[in-house]
GUDRENLUM-362762 format. One line per field, with one value per residue: x, y, z of N, C-alpha, C in turn; chain. Coordinates in Angstrom, 1 decimal. Layout:
residues N
n.x	X	...
n.y	Y	...
n.z	Z	...
ca.x	X	...
ca.y	Y	...
ca.z	Z	...
c.x	X	...
c.y	Y	...
c.z	Z	...
cadena	A	...
This chain:
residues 192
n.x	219.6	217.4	215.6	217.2	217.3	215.2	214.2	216.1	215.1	212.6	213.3	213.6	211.8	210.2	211.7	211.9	208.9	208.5	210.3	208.8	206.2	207.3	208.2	205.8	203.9	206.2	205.5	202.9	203.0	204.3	203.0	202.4	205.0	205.6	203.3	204.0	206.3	205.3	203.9	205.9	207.5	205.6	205.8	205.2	204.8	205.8	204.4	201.4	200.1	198.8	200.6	199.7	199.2	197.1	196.6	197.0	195.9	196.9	195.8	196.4	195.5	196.0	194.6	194.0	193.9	193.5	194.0	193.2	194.5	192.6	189.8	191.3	193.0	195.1	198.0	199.0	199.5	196.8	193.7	193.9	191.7	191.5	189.5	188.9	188.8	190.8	190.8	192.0	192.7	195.8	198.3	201.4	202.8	199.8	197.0	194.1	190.4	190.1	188.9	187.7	189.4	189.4	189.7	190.2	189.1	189.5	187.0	185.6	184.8	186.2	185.8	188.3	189.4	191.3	194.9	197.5	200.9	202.6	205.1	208.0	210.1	208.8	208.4	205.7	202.0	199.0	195.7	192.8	189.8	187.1	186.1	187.8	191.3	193.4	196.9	200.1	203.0	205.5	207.3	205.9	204.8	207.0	207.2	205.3	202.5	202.0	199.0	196.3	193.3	189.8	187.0	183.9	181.9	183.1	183.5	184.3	182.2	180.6	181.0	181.3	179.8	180.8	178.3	177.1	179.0	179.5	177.3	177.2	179.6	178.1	175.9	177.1	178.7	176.4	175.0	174.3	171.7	170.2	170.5	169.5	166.7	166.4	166.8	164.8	162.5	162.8	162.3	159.6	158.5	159.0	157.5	155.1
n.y	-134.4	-134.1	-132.5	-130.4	-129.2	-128.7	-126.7	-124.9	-124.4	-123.3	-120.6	-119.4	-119.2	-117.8	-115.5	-114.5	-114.5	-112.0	-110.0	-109.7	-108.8	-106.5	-104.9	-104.8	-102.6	-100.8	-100.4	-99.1	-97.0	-94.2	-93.6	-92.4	-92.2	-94.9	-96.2	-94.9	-96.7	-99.2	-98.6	-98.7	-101.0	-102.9	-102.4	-99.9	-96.2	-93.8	-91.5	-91.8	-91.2	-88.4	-86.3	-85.8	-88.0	-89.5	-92.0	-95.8	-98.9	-101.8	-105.3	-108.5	-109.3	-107.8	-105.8	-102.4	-99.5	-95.6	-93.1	-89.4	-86.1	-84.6	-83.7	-83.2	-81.7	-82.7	-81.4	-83.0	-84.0	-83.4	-82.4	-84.4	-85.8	-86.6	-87.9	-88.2	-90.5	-93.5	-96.5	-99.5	-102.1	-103.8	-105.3	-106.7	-104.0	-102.7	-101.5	-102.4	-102.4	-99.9	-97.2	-93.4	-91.9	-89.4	-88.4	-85.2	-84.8	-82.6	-80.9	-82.7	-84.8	-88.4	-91.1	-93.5	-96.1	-98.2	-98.4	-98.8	-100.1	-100.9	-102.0	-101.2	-100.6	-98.9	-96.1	-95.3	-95.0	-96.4	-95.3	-96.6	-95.6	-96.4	-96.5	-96.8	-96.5	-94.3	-92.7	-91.7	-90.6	-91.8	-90.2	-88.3	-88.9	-89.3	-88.3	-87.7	-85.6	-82.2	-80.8	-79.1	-78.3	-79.5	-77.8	-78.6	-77.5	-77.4	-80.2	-82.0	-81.3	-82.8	-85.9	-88.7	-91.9	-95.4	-96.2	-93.5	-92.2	-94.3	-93.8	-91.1	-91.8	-93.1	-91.9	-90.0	-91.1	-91.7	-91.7	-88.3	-88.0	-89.7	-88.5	-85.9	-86.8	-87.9	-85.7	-84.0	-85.2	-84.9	-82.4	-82.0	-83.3	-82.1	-79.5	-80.5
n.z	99.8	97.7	98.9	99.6	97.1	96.4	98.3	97.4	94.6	95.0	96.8	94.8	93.3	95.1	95.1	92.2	91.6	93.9	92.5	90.4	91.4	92.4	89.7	88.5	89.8	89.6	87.0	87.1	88.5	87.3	84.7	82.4	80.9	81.0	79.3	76.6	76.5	76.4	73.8	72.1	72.6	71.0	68.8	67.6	67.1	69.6	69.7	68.8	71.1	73.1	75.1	78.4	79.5	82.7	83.5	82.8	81.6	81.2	79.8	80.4	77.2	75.6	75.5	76.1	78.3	78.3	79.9	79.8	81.0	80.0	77.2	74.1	71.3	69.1	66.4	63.7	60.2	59.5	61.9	64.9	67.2	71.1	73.2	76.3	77.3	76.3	74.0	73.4	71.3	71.8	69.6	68.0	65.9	65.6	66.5	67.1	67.4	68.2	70.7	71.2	69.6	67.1	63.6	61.8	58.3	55.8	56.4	57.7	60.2	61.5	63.0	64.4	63.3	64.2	63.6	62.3	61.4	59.0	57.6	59.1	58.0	55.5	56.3	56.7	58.3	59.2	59.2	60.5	59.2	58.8	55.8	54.5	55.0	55.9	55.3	56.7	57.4	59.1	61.1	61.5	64.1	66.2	68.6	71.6	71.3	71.7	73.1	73.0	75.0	74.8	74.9	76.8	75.0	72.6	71.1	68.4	65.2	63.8	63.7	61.3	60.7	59.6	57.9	56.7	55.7	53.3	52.1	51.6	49.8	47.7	46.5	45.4	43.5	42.1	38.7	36.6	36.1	37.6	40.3	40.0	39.3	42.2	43.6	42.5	43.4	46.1	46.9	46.1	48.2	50.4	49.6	49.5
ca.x	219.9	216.6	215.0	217.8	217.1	213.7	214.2	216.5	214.4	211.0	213.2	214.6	210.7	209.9	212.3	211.5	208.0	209.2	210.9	207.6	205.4	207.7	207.8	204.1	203.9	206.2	204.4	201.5	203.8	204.7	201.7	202.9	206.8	205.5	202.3	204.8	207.2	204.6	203.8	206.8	208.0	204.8	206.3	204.1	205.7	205.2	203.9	200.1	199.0	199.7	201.0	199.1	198.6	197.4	196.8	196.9	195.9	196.7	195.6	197.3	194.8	196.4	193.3	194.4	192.9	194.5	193.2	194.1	193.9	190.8	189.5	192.1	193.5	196.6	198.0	199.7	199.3	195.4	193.7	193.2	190.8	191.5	188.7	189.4	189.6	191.0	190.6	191.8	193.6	197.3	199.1	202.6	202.5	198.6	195.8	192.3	188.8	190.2	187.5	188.2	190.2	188.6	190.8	189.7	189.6	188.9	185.8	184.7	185.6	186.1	186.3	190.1	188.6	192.3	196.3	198.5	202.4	202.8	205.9	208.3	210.9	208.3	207.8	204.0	201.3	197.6	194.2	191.3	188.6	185.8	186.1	189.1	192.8	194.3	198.1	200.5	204.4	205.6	207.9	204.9	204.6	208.1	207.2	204.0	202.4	201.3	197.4	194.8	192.5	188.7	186.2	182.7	181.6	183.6	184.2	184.4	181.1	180.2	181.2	180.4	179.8	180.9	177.3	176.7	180.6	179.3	175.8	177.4	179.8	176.9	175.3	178.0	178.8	175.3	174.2	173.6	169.8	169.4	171.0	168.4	165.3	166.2	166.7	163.4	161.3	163.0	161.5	158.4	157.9	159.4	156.3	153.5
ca.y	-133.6	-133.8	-131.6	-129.1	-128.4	-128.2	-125.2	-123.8	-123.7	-122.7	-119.4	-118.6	-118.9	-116.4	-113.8	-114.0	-113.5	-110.5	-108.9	-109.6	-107.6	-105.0	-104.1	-104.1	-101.6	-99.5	-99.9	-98.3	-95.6	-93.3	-94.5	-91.4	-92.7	-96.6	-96.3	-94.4	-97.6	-100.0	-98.7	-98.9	-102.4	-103.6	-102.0	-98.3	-94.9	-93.0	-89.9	-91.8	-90.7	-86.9	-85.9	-85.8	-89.1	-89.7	-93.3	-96.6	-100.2	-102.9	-106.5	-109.8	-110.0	-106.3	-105.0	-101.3	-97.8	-94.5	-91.5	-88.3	-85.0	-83.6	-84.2	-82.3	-82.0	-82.4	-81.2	-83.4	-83.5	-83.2	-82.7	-85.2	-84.9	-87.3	-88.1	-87.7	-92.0	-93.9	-97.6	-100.6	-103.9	-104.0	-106.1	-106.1	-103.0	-102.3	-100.9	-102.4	-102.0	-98.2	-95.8	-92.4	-90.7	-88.8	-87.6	-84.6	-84.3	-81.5	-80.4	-83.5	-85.9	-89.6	-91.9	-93.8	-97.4	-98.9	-98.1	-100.1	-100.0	-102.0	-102.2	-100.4	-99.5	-98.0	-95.7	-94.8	-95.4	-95.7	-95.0	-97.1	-94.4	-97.1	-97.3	-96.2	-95.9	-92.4	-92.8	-90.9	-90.4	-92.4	-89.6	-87.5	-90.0	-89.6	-87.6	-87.2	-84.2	-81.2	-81.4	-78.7	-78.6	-78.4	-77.5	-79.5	-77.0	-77.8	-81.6	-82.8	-81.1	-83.7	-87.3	-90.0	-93.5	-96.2	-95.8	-91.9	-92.5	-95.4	-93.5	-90.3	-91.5	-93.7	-90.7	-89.2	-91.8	-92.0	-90.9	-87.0	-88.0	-89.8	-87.3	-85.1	-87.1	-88.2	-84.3	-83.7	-85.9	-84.6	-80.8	-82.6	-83.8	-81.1	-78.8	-81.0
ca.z	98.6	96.8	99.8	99.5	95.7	96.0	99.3	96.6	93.5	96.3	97.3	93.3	92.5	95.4	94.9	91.1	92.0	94.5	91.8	89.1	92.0	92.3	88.3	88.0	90.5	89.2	85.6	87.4	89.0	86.1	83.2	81.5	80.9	80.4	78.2	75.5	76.3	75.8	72.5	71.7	72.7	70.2	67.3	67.3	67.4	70.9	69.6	68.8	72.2	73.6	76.6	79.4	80.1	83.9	84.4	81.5	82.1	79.7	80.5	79.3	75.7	74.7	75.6	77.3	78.4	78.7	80.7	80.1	81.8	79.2	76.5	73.5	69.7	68.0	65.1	62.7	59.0	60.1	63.5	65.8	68.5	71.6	74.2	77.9	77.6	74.8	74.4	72.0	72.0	71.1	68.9	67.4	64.5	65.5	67.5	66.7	68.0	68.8	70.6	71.7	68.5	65.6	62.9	60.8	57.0	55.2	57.6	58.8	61.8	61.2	63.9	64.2	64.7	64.3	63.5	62.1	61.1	57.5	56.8	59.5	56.9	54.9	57.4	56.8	59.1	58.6	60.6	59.7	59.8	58.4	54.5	53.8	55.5	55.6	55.3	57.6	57.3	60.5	61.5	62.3	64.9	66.5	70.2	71.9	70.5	72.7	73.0	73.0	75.6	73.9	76.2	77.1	74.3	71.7	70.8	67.1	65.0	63.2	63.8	60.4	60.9	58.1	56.9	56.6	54.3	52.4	51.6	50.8	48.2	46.7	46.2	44.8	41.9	40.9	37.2	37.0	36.1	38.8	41.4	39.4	39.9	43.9	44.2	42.5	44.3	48.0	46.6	46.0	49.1	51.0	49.6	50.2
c.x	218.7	215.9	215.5	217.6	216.1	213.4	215.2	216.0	212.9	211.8	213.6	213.0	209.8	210.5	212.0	209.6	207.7	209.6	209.3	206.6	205.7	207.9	206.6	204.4	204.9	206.1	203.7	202.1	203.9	204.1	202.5	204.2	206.3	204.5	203.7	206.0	206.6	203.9	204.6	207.4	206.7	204.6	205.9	204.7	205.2	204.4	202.1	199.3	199.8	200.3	200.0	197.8	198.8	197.7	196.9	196.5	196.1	197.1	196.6	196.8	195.3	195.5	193.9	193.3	194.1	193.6	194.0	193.2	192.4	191.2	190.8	192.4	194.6	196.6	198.9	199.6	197.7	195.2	193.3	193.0	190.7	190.4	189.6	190.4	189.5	191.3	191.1	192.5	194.9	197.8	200.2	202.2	201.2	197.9	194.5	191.5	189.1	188.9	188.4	189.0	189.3	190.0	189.9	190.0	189.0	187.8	184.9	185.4	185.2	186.3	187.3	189.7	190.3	193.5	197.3	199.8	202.1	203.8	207.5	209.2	210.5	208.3	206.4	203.5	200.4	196.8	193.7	190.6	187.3	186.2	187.0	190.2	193.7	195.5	199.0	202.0	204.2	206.1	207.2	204.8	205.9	207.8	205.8	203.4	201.5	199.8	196.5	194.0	190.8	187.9	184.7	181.7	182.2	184.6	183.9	182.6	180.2	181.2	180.8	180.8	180.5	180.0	177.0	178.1	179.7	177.8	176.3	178.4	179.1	176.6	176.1	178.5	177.3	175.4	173.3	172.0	169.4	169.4	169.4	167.1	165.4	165.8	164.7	162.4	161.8	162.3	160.5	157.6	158.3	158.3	155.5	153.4
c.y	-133.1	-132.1	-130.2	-128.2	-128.1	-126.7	-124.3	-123.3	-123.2	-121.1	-118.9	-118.6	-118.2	-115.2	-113.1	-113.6	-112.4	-109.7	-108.5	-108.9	-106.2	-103.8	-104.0	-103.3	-100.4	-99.1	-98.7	-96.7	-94.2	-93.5	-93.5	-91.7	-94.0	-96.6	-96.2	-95.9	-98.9	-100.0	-98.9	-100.4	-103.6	-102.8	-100.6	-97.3	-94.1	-92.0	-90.5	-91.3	-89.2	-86.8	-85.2	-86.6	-89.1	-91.2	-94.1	-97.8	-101.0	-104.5	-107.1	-110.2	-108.5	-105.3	-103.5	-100.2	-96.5	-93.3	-90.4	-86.9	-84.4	-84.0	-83.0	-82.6	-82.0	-82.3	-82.0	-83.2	-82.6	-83.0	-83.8	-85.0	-86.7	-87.2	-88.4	-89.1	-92.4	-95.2	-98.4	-101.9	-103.7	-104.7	-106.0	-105.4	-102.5	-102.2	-101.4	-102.3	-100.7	-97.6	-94.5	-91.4	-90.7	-88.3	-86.7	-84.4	-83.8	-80.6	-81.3	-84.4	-87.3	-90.6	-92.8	-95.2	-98.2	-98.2	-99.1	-99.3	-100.8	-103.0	-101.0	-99.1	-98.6	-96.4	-94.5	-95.9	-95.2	-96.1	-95.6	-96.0	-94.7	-97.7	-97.0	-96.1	-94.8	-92.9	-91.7	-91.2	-90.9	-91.5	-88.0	-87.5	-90.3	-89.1	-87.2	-85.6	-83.5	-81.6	-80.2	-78.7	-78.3	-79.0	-78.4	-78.7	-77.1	-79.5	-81.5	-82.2	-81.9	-85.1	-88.3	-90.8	-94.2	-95.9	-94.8	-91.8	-93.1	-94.5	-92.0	-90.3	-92.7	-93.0	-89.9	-90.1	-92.2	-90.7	-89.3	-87.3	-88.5	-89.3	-86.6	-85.7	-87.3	-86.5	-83.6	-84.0	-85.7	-83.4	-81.4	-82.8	-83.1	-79.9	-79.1	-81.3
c.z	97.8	98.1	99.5	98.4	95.7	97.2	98.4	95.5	94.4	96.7	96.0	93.3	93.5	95.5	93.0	90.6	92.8	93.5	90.5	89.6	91.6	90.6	87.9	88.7	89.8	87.4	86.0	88.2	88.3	84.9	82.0	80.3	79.9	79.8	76.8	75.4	76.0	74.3	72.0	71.8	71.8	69.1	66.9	67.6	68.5	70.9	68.7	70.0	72.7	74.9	77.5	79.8	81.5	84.7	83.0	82.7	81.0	80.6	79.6	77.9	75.2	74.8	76.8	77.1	78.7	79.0	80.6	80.7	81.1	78.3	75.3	71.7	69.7	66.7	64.3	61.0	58.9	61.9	64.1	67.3	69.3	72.9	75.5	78.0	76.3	75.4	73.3	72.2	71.1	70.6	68.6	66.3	64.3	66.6	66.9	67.7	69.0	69.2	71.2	70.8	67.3	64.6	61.7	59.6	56.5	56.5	58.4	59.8	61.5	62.2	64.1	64.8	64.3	63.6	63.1	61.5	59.8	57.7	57.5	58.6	56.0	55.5	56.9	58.1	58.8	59.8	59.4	60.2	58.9	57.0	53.8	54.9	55.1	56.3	55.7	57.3	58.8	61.2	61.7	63.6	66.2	68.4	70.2	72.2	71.9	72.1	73.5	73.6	74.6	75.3	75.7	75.5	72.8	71.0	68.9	66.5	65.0	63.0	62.3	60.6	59.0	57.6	56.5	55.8	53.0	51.7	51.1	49.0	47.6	46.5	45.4	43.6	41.3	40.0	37.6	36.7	36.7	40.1	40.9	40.0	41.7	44.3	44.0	43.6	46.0	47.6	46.5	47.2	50.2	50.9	49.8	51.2
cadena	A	A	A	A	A	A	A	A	A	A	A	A	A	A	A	A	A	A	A	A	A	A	A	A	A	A	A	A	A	A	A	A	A	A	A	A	A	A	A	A	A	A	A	A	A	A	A	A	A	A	A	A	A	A	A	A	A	A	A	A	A	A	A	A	A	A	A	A	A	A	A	A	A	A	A	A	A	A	A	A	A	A	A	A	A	A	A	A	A	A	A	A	A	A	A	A	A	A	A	A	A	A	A	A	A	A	A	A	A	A	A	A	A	A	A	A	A	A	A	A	A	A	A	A	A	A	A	A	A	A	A	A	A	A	A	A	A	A	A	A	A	A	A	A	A	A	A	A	A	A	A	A	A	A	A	A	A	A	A	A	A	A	A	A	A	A	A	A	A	A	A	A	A	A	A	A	A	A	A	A	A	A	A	A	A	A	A	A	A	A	A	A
């Protein structure tokens, strides 16, 4: 008796690893389809990545990659400008240590180092983009947005780090007299 149960739980625990091959595989089949269903089953709206995803990988720590055909923009309330490869670790309701997305405001390009969900019912969304979170209507977010090809010639002008943020608006809440003198003393030393 004991023999029999143990040759029946030995073939339940290789056909349920047979069936656990055969759905990775066809993860890796269609990336395009199941990336968008993987953001989705960890709380994130499908329309953060564009269409024309070729391949994705996402390990067991949430850590994923996504390859797309070229490098491109989308338009939502702002542009965002996605690199060829986009990279970050998944969570439920977030994306941190993001690389590969800029998002533009006003005229400049901010780097998208994370994404989060709040508060679903709220339905906002926000980009970390260093020292501040820029807040997004979630239903921006609803279908993966057509994408822009930009050519080897045209990526993102100007890129700012948290520090080149952090140092312009210091500069920008100091005292008009001392805007005044720093400005002086750069014409100073710019003539001599």
């Amino acid at each position: 008796m004991f023999f029999s149960s143990s040759i029946c739980f030995f073939n339940l625990f290789l056909i349920s690893l047979f069936f656990s091959v055969i759905s990775v595989k066809d993860v890796g089949s269609d990336p395009a389809k199941n990336i968008y269903e993987v953001l989705k089953s960890h709380g994130l709206p499908i329309g953060l990545l564009p269409k024309g995803v070729t391949e994705f990988s996402l390990d067991e720590n949430g850590r994923f990659e996504v390859h797309l055909d070229q490098a491109c923009n989308a338009k939502f309330e702002n542009i965002v400008h996605y690199d060829r490869n986009v990279s970050g670790t998944l969570s439920y309701g977030q994306i941190r240590a993001l690389s590969g997305i800029s998002a533009q405001e006003l005229f400049l390009w901010f780097p998208v180092n994370g994404i989060r969900v709040d508060i679903p019912s709220s339905g906002l969304i926000y980009f970390d983009v260093g020292v501040i979170y820029k807040q997004f209507s979630l239903s921006l977010f609803e279908t993966p947005p057509d994408c822009t090809a930009v050519g080897l010639v045209d990526p993102p002008d100007v890129i700012f780090s948290e520090s080149d943020v952090i140092s312009k608006i210091a500069t920008k809440n100091l005292p008009r007299k001392l805007r005044q003198e720093r400005d002086q003393e750069n014409l100073q030393r710019a003539v001599q």
